[in-house]
C-alpha positions as CSV (number, residue, x, y, z in Angstrom):
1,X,-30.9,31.4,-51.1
2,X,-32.8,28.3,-47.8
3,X,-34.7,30.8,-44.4
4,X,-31.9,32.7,-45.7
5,X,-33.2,32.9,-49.2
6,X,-37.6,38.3,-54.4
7,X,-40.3,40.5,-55.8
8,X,-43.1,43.6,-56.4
9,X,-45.6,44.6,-58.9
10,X,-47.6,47.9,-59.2
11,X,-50.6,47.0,-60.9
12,X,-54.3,47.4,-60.2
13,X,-56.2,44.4,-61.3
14,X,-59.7,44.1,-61.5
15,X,-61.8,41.1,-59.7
16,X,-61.6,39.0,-63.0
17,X,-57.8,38.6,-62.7
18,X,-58.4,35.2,-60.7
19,X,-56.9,31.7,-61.1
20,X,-59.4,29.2,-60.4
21,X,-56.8,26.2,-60.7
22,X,-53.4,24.7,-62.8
23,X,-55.4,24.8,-66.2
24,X,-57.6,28.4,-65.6
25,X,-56.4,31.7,-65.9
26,X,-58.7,34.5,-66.8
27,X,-57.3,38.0,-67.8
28,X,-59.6,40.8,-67.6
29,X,-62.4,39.8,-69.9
30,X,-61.0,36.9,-71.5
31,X,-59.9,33.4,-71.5
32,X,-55.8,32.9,-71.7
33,X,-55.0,31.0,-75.3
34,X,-54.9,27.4,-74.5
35,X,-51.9,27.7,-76.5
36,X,-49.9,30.4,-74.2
37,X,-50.9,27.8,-71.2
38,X,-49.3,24.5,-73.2
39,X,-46.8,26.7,-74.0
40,X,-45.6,27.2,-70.3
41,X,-46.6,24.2,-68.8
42,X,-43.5,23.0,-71.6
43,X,-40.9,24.6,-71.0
44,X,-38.2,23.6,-69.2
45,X,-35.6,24.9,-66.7
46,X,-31.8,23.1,-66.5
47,X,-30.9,23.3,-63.0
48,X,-27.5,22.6,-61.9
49,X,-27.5,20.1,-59.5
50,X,-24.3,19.0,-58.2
51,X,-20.6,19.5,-59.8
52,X,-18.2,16.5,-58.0
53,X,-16.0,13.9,-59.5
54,X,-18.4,11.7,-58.1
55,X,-22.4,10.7,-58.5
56,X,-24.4,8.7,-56.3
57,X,-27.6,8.0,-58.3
58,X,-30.6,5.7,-58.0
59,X,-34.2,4.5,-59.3
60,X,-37.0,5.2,-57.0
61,X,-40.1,3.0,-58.6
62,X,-39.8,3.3,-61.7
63,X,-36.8,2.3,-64.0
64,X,-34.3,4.3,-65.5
65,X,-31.9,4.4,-68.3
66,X,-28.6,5.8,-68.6
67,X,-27.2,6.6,-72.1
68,X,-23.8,7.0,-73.0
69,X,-23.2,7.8,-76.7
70,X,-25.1,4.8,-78.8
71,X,-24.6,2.1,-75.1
72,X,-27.1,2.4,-72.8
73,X,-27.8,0.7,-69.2
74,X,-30.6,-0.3,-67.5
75,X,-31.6,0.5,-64.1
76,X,-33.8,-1.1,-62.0
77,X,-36.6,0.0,-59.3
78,X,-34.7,1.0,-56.2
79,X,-31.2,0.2,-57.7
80,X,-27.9,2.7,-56.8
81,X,-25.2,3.4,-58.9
82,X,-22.6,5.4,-58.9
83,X,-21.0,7.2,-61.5
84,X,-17.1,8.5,-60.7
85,X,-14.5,10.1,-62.7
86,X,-11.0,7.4,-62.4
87,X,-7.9,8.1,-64.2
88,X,-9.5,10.3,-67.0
89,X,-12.5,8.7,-67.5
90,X,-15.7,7.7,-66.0
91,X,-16.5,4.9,-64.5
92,X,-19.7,2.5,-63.3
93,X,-20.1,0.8,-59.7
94,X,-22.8,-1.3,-59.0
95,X,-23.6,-4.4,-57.4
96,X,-20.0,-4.5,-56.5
97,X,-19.0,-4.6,-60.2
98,X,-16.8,-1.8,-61.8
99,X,-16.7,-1.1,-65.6
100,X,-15.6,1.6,-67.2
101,X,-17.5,4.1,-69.8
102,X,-16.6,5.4,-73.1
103,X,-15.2,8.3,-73.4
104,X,-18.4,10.8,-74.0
105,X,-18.3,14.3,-73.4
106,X,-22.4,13.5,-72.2
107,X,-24.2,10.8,-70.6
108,X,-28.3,11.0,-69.5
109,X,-30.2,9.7,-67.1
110,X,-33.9,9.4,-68.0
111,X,-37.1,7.2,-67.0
112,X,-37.3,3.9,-69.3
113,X,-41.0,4.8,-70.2
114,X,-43.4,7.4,-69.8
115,X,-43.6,8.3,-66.0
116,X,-46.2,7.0,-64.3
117,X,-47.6,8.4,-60.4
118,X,-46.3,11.7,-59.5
119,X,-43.4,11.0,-57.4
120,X,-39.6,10.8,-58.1
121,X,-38.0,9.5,-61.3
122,X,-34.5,9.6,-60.2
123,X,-32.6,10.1,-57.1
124,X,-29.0,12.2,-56.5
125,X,-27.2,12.4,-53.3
126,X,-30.6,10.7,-51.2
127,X,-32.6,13.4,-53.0
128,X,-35.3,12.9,-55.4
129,X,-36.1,14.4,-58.7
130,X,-38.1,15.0,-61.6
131,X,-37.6,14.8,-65.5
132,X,-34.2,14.0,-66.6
133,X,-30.5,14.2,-65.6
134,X,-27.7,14.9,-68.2
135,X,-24.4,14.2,-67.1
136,X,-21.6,16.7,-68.7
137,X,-18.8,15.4,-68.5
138,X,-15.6,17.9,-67.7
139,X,-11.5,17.0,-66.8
140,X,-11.6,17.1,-62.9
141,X,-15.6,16.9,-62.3
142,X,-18.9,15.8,-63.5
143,X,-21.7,18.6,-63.5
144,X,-25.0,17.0,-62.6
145,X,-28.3,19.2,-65.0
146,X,-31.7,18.5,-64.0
147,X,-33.8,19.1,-67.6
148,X,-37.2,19.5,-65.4
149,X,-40.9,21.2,-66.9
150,X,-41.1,24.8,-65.3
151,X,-44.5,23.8,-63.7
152,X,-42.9,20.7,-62.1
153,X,-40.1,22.4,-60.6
154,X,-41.7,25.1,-58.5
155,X,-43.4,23.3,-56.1
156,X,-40.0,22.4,-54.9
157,X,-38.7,25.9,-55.0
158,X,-41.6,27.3,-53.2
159,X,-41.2,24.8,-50.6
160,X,-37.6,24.9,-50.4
161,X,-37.6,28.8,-50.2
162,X,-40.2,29.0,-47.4
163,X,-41.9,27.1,-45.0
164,X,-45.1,25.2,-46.7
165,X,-47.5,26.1,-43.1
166,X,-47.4,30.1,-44.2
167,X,-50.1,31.4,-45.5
168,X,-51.3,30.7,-49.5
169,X,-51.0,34.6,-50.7
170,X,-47.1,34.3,-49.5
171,X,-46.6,31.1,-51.0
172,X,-48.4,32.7,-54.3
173,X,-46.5,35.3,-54.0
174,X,-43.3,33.2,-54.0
175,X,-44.1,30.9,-56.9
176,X,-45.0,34.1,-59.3
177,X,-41.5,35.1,-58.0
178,X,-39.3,32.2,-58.7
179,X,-41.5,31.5,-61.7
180,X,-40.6,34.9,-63.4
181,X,-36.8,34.2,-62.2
182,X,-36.4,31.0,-63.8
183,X,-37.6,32.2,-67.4
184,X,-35.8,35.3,-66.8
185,X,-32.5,33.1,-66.5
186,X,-32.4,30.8,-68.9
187,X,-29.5,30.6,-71.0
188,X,-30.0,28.9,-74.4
189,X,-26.3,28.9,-75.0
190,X,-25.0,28.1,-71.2
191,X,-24.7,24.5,-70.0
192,X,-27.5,25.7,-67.8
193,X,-30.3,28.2,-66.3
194,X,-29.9,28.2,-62.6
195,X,-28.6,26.7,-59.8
196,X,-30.3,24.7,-57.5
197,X,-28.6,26.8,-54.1
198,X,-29.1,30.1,-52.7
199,X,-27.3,31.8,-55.6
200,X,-30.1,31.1,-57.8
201,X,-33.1,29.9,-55.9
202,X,-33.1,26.8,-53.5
203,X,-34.1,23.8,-54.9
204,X,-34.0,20.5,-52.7
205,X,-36.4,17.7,-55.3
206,X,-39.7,16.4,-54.8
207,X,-39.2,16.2,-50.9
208,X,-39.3,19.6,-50.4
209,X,-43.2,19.8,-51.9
210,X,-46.4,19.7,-50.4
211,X,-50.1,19.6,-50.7
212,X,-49.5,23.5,-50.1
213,X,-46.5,24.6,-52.2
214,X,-48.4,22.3,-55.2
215,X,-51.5,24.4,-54.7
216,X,-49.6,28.1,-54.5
217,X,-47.8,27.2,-58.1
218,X,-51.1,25.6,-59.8
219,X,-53.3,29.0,-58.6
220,X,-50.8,30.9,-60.4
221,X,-49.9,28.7,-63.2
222,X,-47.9,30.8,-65.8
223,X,-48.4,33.9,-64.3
224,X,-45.0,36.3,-63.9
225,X,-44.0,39.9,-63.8
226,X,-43.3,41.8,-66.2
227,X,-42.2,45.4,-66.6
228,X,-42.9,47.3,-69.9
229,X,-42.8,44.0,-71.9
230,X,-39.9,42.0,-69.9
231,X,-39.5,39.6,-67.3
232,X,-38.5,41.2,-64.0
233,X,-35.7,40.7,-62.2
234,X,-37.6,38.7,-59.5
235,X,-34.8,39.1,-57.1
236,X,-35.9,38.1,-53.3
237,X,-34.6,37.2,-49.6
238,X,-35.1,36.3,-46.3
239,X,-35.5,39.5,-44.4
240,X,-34.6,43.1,-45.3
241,X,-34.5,44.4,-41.7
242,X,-37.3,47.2,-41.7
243,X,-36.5,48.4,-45.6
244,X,-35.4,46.7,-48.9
245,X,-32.7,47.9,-50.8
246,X,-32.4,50.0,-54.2
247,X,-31.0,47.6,-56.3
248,X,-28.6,50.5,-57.7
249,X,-27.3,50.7,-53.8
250,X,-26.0,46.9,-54.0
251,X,-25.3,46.3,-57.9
252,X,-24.6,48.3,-61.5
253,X,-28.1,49.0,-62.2
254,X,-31.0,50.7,-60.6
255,X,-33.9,49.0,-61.7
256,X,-37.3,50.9,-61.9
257,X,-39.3,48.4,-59.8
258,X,-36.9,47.5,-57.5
259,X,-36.4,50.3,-55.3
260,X,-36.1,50.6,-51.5
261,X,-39.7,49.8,-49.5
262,X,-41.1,49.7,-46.4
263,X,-40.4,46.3,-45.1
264,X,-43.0,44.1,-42.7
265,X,-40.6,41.7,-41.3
266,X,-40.6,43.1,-37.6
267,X,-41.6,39.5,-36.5
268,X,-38.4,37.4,-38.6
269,X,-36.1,35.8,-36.4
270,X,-33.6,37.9,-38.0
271,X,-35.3,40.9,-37.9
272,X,-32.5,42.0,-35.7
273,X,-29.7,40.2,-34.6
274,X,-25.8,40.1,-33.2
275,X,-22.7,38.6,-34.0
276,X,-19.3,38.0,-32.2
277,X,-16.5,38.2,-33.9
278,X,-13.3,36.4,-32.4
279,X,-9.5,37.1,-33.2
280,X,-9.0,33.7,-34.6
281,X,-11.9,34.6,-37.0
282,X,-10.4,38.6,-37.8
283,X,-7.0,36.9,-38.0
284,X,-8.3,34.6,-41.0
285,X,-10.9,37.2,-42.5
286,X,-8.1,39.9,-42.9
287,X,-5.0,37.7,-42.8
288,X,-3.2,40.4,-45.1
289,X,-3.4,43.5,-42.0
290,X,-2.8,41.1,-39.3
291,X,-6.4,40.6,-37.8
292,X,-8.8,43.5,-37.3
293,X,-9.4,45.5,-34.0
294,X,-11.4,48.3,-35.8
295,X,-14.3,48.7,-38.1
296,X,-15.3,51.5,-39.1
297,X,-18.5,52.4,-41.2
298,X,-17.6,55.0,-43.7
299,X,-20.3,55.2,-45.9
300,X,-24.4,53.6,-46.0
301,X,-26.7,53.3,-48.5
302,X,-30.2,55.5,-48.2
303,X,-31.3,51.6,-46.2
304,X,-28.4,52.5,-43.6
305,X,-27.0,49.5,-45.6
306,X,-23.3,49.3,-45.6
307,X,-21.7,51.1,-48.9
308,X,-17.9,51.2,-47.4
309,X,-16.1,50.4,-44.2
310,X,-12.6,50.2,-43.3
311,X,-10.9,48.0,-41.2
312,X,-8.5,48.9,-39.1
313,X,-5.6,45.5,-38.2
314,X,-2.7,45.6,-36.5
315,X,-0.4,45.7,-39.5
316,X,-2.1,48.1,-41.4
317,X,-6.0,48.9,-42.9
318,X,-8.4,47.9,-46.2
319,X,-11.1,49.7,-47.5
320,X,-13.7,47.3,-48.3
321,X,-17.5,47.2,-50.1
322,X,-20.4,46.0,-48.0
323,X,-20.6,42.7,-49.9
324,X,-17.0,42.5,-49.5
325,X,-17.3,42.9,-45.8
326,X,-20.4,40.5,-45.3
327,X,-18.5,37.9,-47.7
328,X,-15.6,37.7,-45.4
329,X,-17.2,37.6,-42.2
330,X,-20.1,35.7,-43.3
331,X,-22.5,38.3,-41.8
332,X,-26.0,37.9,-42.1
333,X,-26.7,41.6,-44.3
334,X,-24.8,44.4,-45.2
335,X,-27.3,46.5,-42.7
336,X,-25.0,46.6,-39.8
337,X,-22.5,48.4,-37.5
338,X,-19.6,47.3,-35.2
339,X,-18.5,47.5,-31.7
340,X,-15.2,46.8,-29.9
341,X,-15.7,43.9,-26.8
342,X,-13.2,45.0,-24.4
343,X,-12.6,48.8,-26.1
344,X,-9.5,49.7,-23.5
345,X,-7.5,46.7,-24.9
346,X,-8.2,47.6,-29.0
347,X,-6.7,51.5,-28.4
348,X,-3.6,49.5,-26.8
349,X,-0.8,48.8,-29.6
350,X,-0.3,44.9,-30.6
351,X,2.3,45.1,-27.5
352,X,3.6,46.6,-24.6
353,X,7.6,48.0,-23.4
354,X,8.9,45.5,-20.8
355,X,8.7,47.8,-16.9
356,X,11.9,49.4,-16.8
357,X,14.2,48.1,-13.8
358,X,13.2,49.9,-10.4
359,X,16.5,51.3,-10.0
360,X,17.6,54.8,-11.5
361,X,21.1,53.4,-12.2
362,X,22.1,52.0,-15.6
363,X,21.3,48.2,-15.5
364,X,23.0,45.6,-18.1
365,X,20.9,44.3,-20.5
366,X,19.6,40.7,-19.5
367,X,19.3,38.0,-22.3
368,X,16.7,36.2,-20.2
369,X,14.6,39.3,-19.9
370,X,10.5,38.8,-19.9
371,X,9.4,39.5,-23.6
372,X,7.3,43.0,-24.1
373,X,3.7,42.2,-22.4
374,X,1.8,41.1,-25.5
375,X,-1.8,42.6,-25.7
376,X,-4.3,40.5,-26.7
377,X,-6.4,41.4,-29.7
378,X,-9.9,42.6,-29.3
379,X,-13.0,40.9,-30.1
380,X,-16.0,42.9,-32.5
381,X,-19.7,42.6,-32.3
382,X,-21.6,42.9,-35.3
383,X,-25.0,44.4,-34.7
384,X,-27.4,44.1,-37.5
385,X,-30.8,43.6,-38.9
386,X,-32.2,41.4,-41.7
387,X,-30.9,38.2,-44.0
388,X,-29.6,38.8,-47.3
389,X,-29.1,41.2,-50.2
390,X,-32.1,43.1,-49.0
391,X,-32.9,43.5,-52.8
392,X,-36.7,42.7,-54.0
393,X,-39.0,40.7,-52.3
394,X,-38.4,40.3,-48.5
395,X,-40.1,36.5,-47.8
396,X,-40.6,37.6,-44.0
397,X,-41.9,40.6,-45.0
398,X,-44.1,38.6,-47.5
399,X,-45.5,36.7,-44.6
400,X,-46.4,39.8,-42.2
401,X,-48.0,41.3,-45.2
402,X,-50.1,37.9,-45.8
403,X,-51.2,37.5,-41.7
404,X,-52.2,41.4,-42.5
405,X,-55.0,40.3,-45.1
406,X,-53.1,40.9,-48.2
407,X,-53.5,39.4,-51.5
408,X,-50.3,37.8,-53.4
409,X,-50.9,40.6,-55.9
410,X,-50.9,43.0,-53.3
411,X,-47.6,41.2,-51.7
412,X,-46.1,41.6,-55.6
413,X,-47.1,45.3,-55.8
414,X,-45.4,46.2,-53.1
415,X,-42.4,45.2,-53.2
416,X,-41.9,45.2,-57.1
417,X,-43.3,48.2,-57.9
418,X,-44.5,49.3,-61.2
419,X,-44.7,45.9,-62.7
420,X,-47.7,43.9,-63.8
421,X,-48.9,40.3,-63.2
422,X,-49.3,38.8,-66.6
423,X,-49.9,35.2,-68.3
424,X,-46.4,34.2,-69.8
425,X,-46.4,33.9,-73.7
426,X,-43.7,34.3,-75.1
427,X,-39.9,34.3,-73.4
C-alpha cells in the first residue's frame, strides 16, 4: 500500500531449488508438472480498479469491444470513450455523440482479437492495462474489474510496490509475496479479489513494469508460501521501524509465521521520522472533545507499537486503539509517542479570569469588559519510526537484507518464518 506499501518463510532449500526462467522450476530432484505450471500461468486475479459514476476508457493499438447484453461497440486504435451513469442509466460519449445503453446490470471491455505485442490492451483514467475490463453496473456508481492472468499482473505490482533499480533478490522477494497474496484472496463468490490500492497491493497497469520487475516475477514463476499446506498471509509494508509486528499485536489472530523480527530498514527514509500536529488538525481529528492538548500512551505492543492511548481535549478525553489513533491523524505507524510544542500553554485551562480591577473597593460590573484571556491550544509532535502496519514483510528491510548478500529465499525466511517456498498447484 505505494513507498508506503509483506512476507517470511523458514525453509532450508537445497541448491536444486533454482528457477532458471518464466517456464523452469526445479523442486529438489525433480521437474514441476508442466501441468501445475499451465495451471498458474491461467489463473486469473479480478482487481478492482476504479468505482465512479464515471469511466474514461480508451484503445491503445489494438481494438477493442465493448459488450452490453447481446449489442456490442467497436473501438478503434487510440479512440476514448467514456462511459457515465445519467439519470439511472448509462450512457456513451464519443466523438461528441451521446447515446444511451440498455439497461444491463454488466458491460465488458475486451480486445477485438487475440492480443498481439505485449503492451496495453485498454486504457482507464490515462492508465494502461492488461486482459479484460467488466463493467458492474450499480445505482450511484460503476465499479471498474480488471479480469487479468496472475503471471501478467505482477510485474505491475512488483513495480508499483517498490522501486524497479533495487536489487533482484528484493524484487524476487516481492513477487513471491504479492504472488501468494493474490491467490490467497480471491473470492470466487465476491465481485472481486483485490484492490488495486494500498489496501490490497498497489497496482498502477503496464506503466509501472520494467525489464526488472518482468524478470523478478518470471525467476519465480508460480512459486508462493505456504504454511502446513495453505497459502500465507503474505502481508507486507514499507518500513517497520527496527522490528515487525506480531500479527496478534495489530489484528484477531496471531499467526505462526508472522511474528515480530528484527527489522534491517535502518537506512529507509522513514526509518524514523516526526510529525507536527496543529490545532486546526486536533480540532477536526477529535471534534467530539474539543481538539486535543494531550496524548498519552497507555499501553505498547512487545514492538513498542501503540496498543492504547488516550487523548486528553479540552472538553473531555477518548480512549482510542493504535489503528484508531494512526487513522485519525494519518500518522505514518502506530510505533510512536507524543510531545506537547509549547508544554506551559497545554497545563493552562482553555481560558483565563479577566485581572481583577487594581482597586480593593467593590467596582460595578462593566458590560464592555475585555473577555477572559483565551489560551491558545497547543500543538503535538508525533515522534515515530517506520511506514505501515509493521506486519510481515518490511520492503526496506527487504532491501538492506538484499545489499547485505541475501537470497530472496533468505529475505522470505526471515520475515515469514516457518513457511516454505513451494510451486503452486492447486488453490
Amino acid at each position: 500500500m505505494a513507498l508506503p506499501s509483506p512476507r517470511q518463510c523458514v525453509l532450508a532449500w537445497s541448491a536444486t531449488w533454482l528457477v532458471a526462467g518464466p517456464a523452469a522450476a526445479v523442486v529438489l530432484a525433480g521437474v514441476v508438472p508442466m501441468a501445475l505450471q499451465a495451471q498458474a500461468a491461467e489463473l486469473q486475479v479480478r482487481v478492482l480498479l476504479l468505482e465512479a459514476g464515471l469511466m474514461p476508457l480508451a484503445a491503445r493499438q489494438q481494438p477493442l469491444v465493448l459488450r452490453a447484453g447481446s449489442q456490442s461497440w467497436s473501438v478503434a486504435p487510440s479512440e476514448a470513450v467514456v462511459l457515465q451513469l445519467a439519470a439511472g442509466g448509462l450512457v456513451l460519449e464519443r466523438g461528441g455523440a451521446v447515446e444511451r445503453l440498455p439497461q444491463v446490470s454488466e458491460l465488458w471491455l475486451e480486445p477485438a482479437a487475440r492480443p498481439a505485442g505485449d503492451g496495453a490492451d485498454f486504457q482507464l483514467q490515462q492508465r494502461g492495462y492488461r486482459g479484460r475490463l467488466q463493467l458492474l453496473v450499480g445505482g450511484s456508481a460503476v465499479r471498474a474489474i480488471n479480469h487479468v492472468p496472475l503471471e501478467a499482473y505482477l510485474p505491475s505490482v512488483v513495480g508499483s510496490e517498490m522501486p524497479a533499480s533495487w536489487p533482484q533478490a528484493a524484487l524476487r522477494a516481492q513477487a513471491v509475496a504479492a504472488r501468494t497474496y493474490a491467490l490467497r484472496q480471491r473470492k470466487p463468490a465476491a465481485p472481486f479479489d483485490v484492490s488495486a490500492t494500498v489496501s490490497s497491493q498497489v497496482y498502477k497497469g503496464v506503466d509501472a513494469e520494467t525489464p526488472s520487475t518482468r524478470e523478478a516475477v518470471a525467476s519465480t514463476r508460480g512459486q508462493v508460501l505456504l504454511y502446513g499446506s495453505s497459502l500465507a498471509n503474505a502481508v507486507f509494508h514499507s518500513s517497520a521501524g527496527g522490528s515487525t509486528e506480531n500479527s496478534g499485536d495489530l489484528w484477531s489472530q496471531q499467526l505462526p509465521y508472522l511474528v515480530s523480527v528484527p527489522d534491517f530498514d535502518q537506512h529507509s527514509p522513514v526509518h524514523a521520522w516526526e510529525q507536527r500536529l496543529e490545532p486546526e488538525q486536533l480540532q477536526k481529528a477529535f471534534g467530539e472533545i474539543g481538539g486535543a492538548q494531550r496524548i498519552e500512551v497507555l499501553a505498547t505492543t512487545g514492538s513498542g507499537r501503540v496498543r492504547q492511548a488516550r487523548v486528553i481535549g479540552p472538553a473531555g478525553t477518548l480512549v482510542l486503539t493504535g489503528a484508531q489513533l494512526r487513522s485519525r491523524l494519518g500518522l505514518k505507524s502506530t510505533l510512536v509517542r507524543f510531545e506537547v510544542l509549547a508544554p506551559e500553554l497545554a497545563a493552562l485551562p482553555p481560558s483565563l479570569p479577566a485581572l481583577p480591577p487594581l482597586s480593593s473597593q467593590p467596582q460595578p460590573s462593566d458590560p464592555e469588559a475585555a473577555p477572559p484571556v483565551q489560551v491558545p491550544p497547543p500543538s503535538l509532535l508525533a515522534i515515530g519510526r517506520g511506514y505501515g502496519h509493521g506486519v510481515g514483510m518490511s520492503q526496506w528491510g527487504a532491501h538492506g537484507l538484499a545489499q547485505r548478500g541475501q537470497s530472496y529465499d533468505q529475505i522470505l525466511r526471515h520475515y515469514y518464518r516457518g513457511t516454505e517456498l513451494r510451486p503452486y498447484g492447486t488453490p
